[in-house]
C-alpha positions in Angstrom: -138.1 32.5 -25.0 -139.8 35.6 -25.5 -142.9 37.6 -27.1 -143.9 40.8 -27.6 -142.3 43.5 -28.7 -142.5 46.7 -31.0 -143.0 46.7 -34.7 -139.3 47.9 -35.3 -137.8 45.7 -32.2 -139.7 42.5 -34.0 -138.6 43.7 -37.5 -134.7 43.3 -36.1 -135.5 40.4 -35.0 -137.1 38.9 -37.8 -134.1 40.2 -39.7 -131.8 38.4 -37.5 -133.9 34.9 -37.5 -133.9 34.9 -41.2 -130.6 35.9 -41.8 -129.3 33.1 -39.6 -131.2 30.8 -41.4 -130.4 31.9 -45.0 -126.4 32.0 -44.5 -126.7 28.5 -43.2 -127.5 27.5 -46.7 -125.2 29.6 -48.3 -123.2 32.6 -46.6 -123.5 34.7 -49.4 -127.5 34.7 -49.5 -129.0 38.1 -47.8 -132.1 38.3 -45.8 -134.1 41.7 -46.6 -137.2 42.7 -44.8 -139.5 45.4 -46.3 -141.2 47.3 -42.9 -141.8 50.8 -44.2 -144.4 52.4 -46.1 -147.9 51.0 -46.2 -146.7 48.3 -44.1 -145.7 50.0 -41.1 -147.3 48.2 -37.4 -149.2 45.6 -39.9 -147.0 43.3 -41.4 -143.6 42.1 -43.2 -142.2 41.4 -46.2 -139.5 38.7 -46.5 -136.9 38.2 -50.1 -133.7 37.2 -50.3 -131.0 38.5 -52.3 -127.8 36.4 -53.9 -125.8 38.4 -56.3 -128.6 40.5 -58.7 -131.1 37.8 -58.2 -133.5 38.4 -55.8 -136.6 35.8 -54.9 -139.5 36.4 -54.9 -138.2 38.8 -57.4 -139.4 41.9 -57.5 -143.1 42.7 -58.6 -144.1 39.7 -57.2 -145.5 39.5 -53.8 -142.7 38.5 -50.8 -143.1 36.3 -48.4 -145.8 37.8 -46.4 -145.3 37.6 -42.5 -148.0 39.4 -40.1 -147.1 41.9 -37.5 -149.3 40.6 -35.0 -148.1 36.7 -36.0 -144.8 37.3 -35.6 -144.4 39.1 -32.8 -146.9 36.8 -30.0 -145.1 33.4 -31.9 -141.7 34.7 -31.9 -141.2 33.1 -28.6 -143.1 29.6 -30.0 -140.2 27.2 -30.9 -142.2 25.6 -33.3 -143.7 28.3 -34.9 -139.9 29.5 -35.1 -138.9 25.9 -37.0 -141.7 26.5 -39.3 -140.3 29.6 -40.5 -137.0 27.9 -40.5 -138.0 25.4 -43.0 -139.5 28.2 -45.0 -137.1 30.7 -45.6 -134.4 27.8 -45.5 -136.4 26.6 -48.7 -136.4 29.7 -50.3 -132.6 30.1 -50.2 -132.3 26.5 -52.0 -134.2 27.6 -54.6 -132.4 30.4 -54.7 -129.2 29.2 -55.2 -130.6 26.8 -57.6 -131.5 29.3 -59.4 -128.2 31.2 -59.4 -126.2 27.8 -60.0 -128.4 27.1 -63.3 -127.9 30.4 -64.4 -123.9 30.1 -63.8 -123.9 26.9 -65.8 -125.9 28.4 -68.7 -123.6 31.3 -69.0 
């Protein structure tokens, strides 16, 4: 595995690990990962998007993933399964959310 890498080569990448993980629950679940502005080349912010609902919604802090972190653990397969778990669990809550909401309606 590997490590390393530039803030916008390890944002892709991030993108990419999180959006393989998300569709797994549900192909229709989007990964987005805020890089820009006042986090530039110090951090990440992770939400996912199904339909309009978006968790954590907006307003509310995302899931917050450090530059530095990220980058020298990408490489770390358990770090990697942690993660996993983490943004696995966020899409079940997610479509939780959006199945309860479907049912109300």
């Amino acid at each position: 595995m590997f490590s390393g890498g530039d803030y916008g080569e390890v944002a892709r990448w991030l993108a990419n690990f999180v959006t393989s993980h998300v569709k797994r629950e549900n192909p229709r679940v989007e990964a987005m990962v805020e890089a820009e502005g006042e986090r530039e080349n110090r951090s990440y912010g992770v939400r996912l998007r199904l339909g309009a609902r978006v968790l954590p919604p907006p307003g509310t802090p995302p899931l917050e993933l450090d530059f530095a972190d990220v980058s020298s653990h990408r490489g770390d397969l358990a770090w990697c399964d942690a993660l996993a778990h983490r943004v696995r669990e966020l899409a079940r809550r997610l479509i939780a959310e959006e199945r309860g909401e479907r049912r109300s309606a």
